[in-house]
The first five atom37 places (N, CA, C, CB, O) and aatype in JSON, in Angstrom:
{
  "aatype": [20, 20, 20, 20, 20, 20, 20, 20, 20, 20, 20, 20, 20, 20, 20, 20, 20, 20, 20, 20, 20, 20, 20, 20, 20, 20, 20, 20, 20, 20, 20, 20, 20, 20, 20, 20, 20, 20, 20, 20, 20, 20, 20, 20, 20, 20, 20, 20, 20, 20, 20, 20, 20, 20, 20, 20, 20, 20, 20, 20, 20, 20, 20, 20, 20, 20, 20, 20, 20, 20, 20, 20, 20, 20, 20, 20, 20, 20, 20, 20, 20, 20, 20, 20, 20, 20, 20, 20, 20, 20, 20, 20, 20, 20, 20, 20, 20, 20, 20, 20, 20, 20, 20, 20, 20, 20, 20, 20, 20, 20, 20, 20, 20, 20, 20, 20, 20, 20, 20, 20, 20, 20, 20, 20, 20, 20, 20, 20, 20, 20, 20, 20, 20, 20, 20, 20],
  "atom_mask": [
    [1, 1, 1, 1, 1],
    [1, 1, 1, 1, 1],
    [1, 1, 1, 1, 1],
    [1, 1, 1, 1, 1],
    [1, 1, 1, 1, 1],
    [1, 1, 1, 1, 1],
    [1, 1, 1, 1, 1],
    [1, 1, 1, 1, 1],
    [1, 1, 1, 1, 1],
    [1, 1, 1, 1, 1],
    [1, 1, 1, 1, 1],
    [1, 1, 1, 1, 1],
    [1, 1, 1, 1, 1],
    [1, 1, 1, 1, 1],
    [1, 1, 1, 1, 1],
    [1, 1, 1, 1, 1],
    [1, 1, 1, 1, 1],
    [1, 1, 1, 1, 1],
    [1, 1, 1, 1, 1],
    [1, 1, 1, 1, 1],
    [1, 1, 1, 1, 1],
    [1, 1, 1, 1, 1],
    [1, 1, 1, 1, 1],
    [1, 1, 1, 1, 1],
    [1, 1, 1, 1, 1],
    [1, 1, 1, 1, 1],
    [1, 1, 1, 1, 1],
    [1, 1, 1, 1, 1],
    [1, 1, 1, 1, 1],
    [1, 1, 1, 1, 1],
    [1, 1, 1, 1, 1],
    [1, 1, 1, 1, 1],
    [1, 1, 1, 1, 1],
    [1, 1, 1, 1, 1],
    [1, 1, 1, 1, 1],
    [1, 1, 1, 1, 1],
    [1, 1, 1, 1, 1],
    [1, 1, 1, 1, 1],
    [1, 1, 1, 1, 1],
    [1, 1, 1, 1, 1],
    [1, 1, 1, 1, 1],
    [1, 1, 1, 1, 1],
    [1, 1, 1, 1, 1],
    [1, 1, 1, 1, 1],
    [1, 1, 1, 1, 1],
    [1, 1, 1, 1, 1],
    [1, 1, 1, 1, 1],
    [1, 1, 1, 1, 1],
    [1, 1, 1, 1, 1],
    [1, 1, 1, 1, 1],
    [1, 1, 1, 1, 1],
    [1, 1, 1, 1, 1],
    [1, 1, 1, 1, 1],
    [1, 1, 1, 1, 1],
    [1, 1, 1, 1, 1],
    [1, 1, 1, 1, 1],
    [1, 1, 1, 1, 1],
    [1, 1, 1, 1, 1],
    [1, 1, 1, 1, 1],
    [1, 1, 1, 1, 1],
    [1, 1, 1, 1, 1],
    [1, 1, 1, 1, 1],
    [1, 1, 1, 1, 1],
    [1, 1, 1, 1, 1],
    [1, 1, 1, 1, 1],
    [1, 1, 1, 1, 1],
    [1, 1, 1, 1, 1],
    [1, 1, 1, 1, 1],
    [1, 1, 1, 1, 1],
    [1, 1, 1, 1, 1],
    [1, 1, 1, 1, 1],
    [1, 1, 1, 1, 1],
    [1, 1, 1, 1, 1],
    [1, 1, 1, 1, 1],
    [1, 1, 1, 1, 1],
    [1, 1, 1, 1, 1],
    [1, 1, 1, 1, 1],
    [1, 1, 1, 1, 1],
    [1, 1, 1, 1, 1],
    [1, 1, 1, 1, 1],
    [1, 1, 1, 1, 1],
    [1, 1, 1, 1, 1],
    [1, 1, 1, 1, 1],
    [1, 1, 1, 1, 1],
    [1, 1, 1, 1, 1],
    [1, 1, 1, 1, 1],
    [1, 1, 1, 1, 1],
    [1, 1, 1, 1, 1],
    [1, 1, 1, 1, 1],
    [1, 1, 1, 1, 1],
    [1, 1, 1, 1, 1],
    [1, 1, 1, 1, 1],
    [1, 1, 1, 1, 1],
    [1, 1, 1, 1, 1],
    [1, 1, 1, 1, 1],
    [1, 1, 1, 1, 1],
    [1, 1, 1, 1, 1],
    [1, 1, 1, 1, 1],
    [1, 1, 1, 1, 1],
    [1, 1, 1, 1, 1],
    [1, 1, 1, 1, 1],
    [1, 1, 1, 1, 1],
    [1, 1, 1, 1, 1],
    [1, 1, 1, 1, 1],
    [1, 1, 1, 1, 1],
    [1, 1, 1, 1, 1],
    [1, 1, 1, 1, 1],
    [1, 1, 1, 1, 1],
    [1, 1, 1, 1, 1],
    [1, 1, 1, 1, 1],
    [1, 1, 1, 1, 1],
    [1, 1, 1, 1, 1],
    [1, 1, 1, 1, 1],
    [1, 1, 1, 1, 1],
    [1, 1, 1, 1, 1],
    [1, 1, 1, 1, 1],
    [1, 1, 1, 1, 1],
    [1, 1, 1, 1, 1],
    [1, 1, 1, 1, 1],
    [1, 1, 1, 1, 1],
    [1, 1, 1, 1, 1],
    [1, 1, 1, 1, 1],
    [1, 1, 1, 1, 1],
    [1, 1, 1, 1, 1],
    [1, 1, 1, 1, 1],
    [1, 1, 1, 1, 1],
    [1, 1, 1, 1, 1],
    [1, 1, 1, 1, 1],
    [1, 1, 1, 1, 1],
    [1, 1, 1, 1, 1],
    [1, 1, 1, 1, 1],
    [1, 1, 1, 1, 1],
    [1, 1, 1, 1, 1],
    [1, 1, 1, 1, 1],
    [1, 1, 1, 1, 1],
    [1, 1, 1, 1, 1]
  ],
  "atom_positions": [
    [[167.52, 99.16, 57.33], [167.19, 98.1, 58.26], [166.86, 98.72, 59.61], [168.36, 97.09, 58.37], [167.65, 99.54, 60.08]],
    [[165.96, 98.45, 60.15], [165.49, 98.7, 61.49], [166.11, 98.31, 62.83], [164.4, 98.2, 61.52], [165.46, 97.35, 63.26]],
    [[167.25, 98.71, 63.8], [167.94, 98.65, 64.64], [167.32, 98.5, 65.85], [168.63, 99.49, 64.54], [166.24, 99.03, 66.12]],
    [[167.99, 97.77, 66.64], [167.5, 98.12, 68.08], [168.23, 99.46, 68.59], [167.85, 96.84, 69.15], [169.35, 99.9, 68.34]],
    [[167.11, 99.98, 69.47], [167.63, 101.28, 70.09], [168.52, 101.08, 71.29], [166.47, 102.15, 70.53], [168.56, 100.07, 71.99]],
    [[169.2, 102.14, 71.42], [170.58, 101.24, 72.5], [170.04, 102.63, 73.54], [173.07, 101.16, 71.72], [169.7, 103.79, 73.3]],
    [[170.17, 101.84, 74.68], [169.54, 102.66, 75.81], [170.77, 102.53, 77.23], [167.76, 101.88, 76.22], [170.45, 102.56, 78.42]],
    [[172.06, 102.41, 76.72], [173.26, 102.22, 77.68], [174.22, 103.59, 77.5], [174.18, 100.71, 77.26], [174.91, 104.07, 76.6]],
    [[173.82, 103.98, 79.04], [174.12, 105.5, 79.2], [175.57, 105.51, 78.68], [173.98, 106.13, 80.87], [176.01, 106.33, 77.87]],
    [[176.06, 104.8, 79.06], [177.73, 105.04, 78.87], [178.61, 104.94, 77.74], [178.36, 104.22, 79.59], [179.8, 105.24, 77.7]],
    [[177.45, 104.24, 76.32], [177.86, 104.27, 75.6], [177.08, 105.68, 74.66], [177.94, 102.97, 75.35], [177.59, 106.4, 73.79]],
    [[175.89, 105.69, 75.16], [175.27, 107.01, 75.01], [176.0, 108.64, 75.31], [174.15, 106.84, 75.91], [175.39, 109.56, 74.76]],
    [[177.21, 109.02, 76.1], [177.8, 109.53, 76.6], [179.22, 110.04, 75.92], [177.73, 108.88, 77.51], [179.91, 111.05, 76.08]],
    [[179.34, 108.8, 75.02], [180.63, 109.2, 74.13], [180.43, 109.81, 73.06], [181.41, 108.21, 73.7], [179.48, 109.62, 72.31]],
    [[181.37, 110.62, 72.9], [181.27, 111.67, 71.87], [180.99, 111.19, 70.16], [182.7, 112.46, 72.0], [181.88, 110.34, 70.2]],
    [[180.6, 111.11, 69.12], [180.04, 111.08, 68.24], [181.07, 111.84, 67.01], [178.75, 111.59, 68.65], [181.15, 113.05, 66.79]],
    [[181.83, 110.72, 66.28], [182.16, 111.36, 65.21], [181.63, 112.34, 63.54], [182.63, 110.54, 65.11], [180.46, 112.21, 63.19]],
    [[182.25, 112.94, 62.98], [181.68, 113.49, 61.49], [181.14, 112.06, 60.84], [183.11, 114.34, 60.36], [181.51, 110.94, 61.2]],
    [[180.44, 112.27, 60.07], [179.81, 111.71, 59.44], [180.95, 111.52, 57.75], [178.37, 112.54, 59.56], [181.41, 112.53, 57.21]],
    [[181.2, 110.24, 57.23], [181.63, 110.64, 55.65], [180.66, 109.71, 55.16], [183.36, 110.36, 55.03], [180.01, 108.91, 55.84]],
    [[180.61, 109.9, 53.74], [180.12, 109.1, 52.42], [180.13, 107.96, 52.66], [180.82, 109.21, 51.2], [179.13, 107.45, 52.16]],
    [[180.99, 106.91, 53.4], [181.31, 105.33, 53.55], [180.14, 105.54, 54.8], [183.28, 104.65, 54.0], [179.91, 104.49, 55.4]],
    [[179.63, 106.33, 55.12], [178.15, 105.95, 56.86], [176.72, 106.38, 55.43], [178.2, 108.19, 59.3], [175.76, 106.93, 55.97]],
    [[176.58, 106.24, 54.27], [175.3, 106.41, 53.9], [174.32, 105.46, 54.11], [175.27, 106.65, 52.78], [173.16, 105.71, 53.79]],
    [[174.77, 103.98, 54.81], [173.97, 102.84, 54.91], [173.66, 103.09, 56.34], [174.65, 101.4, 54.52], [172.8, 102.39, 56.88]],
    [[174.29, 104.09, 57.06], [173.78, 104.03, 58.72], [172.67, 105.55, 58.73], [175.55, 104.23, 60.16], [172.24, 105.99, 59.79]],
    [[172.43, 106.01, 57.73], [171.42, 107.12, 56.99], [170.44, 106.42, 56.7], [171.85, 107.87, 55.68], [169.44, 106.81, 57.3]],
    [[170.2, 105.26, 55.81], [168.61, 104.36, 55.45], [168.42, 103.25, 57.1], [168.89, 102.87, 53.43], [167.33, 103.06, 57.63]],
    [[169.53, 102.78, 57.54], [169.21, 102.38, 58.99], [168.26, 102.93, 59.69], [170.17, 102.53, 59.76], [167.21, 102.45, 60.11]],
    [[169.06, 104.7, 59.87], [168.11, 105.48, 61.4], [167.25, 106.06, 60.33], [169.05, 106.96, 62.77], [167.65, 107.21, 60.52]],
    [[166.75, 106.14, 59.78], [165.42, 106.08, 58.88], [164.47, 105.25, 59.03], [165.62, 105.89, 57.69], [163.45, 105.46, 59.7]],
    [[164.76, 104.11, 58.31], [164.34, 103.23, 58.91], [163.9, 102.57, 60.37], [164.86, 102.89, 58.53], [162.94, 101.83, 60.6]],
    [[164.75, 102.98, 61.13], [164.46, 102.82, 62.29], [163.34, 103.98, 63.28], [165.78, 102.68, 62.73], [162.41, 103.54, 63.97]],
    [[163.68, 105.43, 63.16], [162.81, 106.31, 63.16], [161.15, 105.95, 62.66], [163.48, 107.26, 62.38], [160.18, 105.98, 63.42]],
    [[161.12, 105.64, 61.35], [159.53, 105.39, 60.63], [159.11, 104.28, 61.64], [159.48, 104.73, 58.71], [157.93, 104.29, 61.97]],
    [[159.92, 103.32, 62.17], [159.26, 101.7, 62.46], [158.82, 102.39, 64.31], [160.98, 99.77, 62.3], [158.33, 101.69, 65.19]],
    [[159.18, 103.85, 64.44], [159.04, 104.15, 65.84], [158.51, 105.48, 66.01], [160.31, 104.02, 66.54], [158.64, 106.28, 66.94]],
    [[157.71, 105.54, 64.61], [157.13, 106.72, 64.56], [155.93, 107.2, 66.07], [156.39, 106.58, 63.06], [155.83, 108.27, 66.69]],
    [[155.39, 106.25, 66.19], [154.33, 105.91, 67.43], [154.98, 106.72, 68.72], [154.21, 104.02, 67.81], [154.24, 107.27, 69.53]],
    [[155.97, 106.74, 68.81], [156.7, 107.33, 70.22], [157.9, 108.27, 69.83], [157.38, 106.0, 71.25], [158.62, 108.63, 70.76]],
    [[158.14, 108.62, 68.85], [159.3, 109.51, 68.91], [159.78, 110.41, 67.21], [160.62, 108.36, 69.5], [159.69, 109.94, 66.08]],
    [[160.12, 111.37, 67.51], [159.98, 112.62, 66.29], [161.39, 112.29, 65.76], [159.76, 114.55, 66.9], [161.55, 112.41, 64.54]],
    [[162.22, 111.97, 66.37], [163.17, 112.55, 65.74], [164.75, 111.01, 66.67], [163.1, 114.79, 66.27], [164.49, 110.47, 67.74]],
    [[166.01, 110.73, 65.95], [167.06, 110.18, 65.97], [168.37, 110.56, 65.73], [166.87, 109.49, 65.45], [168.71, 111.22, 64.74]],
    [[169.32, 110.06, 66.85], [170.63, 110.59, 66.21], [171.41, 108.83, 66.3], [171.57, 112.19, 67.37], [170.96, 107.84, 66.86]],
    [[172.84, 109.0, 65.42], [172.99, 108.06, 65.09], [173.45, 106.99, 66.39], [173.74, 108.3, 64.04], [173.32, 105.77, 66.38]],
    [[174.03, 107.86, 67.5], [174.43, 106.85, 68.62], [173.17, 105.88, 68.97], [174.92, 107.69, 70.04], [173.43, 104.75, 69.38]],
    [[171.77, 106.3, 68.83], [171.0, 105.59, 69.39], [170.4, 104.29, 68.83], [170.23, 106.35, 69.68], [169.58, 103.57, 69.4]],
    [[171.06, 104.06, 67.37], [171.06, 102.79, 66.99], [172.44, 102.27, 66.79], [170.29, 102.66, 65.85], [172.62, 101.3, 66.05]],
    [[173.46, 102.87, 67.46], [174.75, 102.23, 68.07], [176.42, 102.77, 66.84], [174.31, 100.05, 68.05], [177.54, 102.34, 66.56]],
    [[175.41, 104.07, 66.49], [176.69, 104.12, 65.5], [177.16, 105.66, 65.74], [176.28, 103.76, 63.67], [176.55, 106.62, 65.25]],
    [[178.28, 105.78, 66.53], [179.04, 107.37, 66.64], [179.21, 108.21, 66.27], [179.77, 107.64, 66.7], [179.89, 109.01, 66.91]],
    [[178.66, 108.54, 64.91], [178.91, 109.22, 63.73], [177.55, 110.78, 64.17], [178.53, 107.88, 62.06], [176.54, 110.93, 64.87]],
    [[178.14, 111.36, 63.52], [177.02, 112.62, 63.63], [175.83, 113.3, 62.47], [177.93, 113.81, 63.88], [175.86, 114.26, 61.7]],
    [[174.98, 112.44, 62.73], [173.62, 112.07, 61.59], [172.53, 111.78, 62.64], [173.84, 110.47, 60.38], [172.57, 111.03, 63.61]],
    [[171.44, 112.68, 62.13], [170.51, 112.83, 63.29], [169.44, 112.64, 61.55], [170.58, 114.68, 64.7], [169.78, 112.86, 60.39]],
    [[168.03, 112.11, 62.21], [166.96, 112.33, 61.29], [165.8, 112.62, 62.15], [166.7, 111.14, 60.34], [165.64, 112.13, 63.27]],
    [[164.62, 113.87, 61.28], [163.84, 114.73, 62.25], [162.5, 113.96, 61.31], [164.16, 116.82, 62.29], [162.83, 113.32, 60.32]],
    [[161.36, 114.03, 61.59], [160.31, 113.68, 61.82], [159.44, 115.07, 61.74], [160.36, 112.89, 63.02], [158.98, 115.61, 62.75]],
    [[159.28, 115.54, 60.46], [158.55, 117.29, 60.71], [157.27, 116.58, 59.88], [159.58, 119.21, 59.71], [157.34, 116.04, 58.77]],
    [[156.01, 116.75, 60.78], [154.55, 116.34, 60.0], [155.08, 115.23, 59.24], [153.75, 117.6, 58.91], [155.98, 114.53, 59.72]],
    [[154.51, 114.97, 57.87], [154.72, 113.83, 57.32], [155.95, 113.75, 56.53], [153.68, 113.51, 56.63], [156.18, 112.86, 55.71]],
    [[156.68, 114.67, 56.82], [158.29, 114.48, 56.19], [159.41, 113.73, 57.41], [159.0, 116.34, 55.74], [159.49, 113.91, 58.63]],
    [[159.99, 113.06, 56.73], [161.38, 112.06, 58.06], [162.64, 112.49, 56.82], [161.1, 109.26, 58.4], [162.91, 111.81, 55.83]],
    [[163.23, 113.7, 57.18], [164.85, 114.18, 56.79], [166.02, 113.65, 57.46], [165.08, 115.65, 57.04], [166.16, 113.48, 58.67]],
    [[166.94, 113.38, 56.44], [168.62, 113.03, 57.46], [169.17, 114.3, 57.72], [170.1, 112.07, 56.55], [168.58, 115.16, 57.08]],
    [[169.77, 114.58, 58.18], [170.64, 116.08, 58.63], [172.59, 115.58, 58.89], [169.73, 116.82, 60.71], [173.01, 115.1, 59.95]],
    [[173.32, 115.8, 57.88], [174.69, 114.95, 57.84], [175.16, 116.01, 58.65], [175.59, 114.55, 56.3], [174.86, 117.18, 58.41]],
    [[176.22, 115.5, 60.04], [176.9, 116.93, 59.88], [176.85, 118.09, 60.55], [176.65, 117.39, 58.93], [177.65, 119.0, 60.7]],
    [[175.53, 117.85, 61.03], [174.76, 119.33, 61.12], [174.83, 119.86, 62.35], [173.25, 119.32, 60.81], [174.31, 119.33, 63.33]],
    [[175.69, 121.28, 62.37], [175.87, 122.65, 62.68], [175.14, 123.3, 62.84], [176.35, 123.21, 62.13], [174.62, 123.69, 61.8]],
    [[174.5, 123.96, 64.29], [173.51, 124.94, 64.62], [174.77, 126.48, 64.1], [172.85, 124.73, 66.7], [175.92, 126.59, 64.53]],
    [[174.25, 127.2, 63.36], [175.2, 128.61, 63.1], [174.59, 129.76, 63.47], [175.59, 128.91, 61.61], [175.2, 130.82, 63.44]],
    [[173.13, 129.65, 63.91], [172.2, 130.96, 64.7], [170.82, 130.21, 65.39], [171.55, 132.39, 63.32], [170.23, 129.2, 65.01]],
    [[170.56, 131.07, 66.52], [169.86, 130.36, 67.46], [169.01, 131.89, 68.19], [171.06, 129.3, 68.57], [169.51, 132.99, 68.44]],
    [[167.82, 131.48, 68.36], [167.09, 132.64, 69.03], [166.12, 132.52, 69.94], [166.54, 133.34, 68.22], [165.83, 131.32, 69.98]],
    [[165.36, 133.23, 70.81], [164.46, 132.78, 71.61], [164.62, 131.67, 72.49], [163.59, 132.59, 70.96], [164.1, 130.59, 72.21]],
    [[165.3, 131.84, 73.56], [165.81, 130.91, 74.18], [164.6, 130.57, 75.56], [167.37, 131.42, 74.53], [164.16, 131.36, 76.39]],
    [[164.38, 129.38, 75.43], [162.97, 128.89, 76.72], [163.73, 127.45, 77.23], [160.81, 128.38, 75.78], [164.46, 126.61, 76.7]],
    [[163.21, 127.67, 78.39], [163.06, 126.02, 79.3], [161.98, 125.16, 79.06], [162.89, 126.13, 80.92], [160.84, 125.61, 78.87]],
    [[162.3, 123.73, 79.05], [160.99, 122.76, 78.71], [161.24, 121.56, 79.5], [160.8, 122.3, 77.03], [161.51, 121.6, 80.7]],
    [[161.15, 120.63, 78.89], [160.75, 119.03, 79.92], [161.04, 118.28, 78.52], [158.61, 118.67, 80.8], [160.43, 118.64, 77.51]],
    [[161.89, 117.35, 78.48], [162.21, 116.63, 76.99], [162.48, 115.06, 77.28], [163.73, 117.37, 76.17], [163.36, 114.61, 78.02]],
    [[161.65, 114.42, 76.62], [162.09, 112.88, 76.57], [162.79, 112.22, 76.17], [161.62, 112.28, 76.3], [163.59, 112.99, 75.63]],
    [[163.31, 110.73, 75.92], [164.51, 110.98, 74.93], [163.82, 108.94, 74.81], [166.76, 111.73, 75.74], [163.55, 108.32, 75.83]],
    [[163.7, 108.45, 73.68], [163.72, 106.76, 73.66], [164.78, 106.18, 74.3], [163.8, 106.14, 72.26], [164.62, 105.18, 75.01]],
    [[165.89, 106.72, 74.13], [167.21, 105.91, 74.88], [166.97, 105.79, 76.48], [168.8, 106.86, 74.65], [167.24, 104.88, 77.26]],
    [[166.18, 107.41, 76.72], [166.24, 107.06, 78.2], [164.93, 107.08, 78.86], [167.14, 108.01, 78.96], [163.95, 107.1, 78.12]],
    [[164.74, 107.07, 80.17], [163.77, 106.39, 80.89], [163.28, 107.82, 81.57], [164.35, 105.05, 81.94], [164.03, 108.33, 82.41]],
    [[161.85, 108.59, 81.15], [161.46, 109.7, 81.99], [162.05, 111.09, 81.02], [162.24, 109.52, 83.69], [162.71, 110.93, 79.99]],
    [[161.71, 112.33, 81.54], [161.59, 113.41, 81.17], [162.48, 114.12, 82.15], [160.28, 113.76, 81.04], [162.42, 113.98, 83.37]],
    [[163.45, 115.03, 81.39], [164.3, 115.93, 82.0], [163.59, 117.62, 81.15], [166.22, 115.36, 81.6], [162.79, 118.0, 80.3]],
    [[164.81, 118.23, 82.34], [164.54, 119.52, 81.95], [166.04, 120.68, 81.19], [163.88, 120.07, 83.43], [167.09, 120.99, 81.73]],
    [[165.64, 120.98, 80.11], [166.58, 121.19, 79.59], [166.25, 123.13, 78.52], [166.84, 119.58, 78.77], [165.29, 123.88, 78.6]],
    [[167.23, 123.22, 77.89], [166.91, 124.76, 77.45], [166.93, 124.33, 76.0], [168.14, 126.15, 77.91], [167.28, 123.21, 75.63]],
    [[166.59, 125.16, 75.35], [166.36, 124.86, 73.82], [166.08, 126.79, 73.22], [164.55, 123.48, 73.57], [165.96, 127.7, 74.04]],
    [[166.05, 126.93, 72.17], [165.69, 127.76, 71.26], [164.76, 127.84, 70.05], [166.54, 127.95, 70.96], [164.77, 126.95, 69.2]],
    [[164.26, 128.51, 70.0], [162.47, 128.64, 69.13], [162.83, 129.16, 67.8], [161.1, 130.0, 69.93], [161.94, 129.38, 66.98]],
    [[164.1, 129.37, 67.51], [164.6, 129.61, 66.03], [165.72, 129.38, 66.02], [164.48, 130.82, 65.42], [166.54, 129.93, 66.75]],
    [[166.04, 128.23, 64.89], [167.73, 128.04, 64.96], [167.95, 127.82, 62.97], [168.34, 126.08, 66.27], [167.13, 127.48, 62.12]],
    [[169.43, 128.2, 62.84], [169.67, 128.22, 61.42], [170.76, 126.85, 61.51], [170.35, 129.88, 60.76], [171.26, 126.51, 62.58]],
    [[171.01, 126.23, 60.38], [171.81, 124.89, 60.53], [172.02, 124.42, 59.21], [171.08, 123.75, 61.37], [171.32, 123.96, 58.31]],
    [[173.72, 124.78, 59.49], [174.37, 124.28, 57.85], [174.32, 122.35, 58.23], [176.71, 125.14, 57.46], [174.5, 121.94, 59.37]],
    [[174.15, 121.76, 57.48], [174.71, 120.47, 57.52], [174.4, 120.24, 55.61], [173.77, 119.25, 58.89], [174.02, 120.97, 54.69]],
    [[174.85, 118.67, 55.78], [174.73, 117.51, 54.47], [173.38, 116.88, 54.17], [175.67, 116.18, 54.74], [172.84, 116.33, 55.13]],
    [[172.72, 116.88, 52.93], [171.95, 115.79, 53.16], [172.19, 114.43, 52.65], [170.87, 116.1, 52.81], [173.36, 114.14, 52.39]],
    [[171.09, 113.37, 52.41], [171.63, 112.26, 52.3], [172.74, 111.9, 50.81], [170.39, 111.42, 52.43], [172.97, 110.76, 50.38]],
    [[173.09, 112.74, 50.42], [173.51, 112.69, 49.03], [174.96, 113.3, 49.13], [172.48, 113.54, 47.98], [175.79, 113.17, 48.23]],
    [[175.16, 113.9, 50.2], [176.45, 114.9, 50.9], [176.52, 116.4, 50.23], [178.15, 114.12, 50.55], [177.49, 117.16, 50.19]],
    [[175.25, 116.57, 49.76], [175.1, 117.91, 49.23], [175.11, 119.43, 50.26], [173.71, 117.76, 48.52], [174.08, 119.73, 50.85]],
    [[176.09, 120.12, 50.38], [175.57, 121.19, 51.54], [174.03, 121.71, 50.97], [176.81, 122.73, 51.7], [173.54, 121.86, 49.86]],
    [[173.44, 121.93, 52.72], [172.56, 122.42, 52.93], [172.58, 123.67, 54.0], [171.89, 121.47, 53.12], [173.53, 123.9, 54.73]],
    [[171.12, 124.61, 53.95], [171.54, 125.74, 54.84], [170.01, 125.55, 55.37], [172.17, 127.42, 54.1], [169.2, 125.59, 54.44]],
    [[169.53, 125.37, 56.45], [167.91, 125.84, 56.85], [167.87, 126.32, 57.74], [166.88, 125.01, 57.04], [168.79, 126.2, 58.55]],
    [[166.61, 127.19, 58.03], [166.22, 127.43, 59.31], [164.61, 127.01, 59.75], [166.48, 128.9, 59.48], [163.62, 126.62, 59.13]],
    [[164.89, 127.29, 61.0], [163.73, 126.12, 61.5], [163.22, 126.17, 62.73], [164.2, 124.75, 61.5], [163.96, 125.85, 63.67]],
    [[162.01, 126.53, 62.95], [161.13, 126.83, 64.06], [160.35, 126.22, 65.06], [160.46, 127.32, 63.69], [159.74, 125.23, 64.66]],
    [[160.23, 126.45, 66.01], [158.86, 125.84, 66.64], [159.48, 124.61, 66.99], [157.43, 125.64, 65.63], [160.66, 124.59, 67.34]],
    [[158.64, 123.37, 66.92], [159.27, 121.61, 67.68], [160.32, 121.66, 66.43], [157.79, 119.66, 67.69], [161.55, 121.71, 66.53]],
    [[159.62, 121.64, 65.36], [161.17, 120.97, 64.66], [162.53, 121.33, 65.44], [161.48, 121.65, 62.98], [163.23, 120.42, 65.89]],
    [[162.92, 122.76, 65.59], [164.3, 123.29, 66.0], [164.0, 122.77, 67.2], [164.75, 124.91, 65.92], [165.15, 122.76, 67.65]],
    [[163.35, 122.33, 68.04], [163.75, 121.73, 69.44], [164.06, 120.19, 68.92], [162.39, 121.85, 70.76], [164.99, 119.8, 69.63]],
    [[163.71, 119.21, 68.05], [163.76, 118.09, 67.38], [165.12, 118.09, 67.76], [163.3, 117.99, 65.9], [165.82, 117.62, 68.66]],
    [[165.28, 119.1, 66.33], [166.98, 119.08, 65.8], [167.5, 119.33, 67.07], [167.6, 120.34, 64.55], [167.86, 118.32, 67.67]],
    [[167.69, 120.69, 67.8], [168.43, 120.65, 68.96], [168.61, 119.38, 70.16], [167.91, 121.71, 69.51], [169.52, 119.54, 70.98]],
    [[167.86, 118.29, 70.24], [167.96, 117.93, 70.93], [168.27, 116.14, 70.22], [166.97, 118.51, 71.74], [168.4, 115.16, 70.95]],
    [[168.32, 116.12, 69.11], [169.37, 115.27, 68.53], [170.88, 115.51, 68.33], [168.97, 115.05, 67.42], [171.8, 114.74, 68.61]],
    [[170.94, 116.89, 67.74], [172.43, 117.23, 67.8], [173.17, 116.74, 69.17], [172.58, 118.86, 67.68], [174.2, 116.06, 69.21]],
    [[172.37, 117.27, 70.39], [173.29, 117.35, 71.57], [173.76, 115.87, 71.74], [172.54, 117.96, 72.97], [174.76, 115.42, 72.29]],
    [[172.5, 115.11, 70.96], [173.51, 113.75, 70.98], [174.88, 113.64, 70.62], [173.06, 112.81, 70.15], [175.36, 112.6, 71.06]],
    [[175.62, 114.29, 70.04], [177.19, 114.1, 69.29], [177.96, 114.74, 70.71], [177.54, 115.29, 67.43], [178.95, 114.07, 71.02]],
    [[177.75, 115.64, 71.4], [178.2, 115.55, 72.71], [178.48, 114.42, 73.68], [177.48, 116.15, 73.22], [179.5, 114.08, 74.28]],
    [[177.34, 114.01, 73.63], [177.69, 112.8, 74.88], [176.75, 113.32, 75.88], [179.49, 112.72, 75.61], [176.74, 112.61, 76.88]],
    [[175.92, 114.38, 75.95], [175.31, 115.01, 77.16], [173.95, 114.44, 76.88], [175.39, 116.74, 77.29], [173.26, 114.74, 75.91]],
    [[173.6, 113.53, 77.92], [172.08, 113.16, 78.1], [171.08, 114.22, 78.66], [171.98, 111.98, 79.04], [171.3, 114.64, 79.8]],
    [[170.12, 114.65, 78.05], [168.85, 115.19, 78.78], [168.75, 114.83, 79.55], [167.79, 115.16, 78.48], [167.8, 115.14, 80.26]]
  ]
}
């Protein structure tokens, strides 16, 4: 089902629990919700359709993946950029990495291991930081 995007810093800000097996319906949600917002944005984590849990989905060319879970475990090439975010209003400046490796779940709770280059790993990096609480 397609969610409204929640754009309230303060709830945007709180930290973001693990993900279990009983959140696979908030997995076809930000899916769903991602595809219906393909027009403006690559990639979702779960706070931004209002659910705390730590499940981000990336937007690579014509593939839209869930990522359960998911753990940056190596990171390389470290650059500064300018990053947008749907929740919020305008472009910040933030650091990212041009190769990152990342154990997580996929939608099935199967471990996974990838690595991943170029926008995707800035995608992912900059959904994860959603489970922080730290806005771009």
């Amino acid at each position: 089902m397609v969610k409204k995007i929640v754009r309230d810093p303060l709830f945007l800000q709180q930290k973001s629990e693990l993900a279990t097996e009983a959140d696979t319906e908030v997995i076809v949600d930000l899916m769903d919700t991602l595809k219906a917002n393909l027009d403006r944005c690559v990639g979702m984590a779960a706070n931004m359709i209002g659910v705390k849990k730590q499940i981000i989905v990336v937007a690579a060319g014509p593939f839209i993946f869930p990522m359960v879970n998911p753990v940056i475990t190596a990171k390389s090439g470290r650059y500064e950029t300018m990053e947008s975010c749907l929740s919020l209003d305008g472009e910040r400046p933030c650091t990212r990495y041009r190769e990152i490796e990342v154990d997580y779940f996929d939608q099935n709770f199967k471990p996974k291991h990838g690595k991943y280059t170029g926008f995707t790993a800035q995608i992912i990096q900059h959904e994860i930081q959603h489970f922080s609480g730290e806005l771009i």
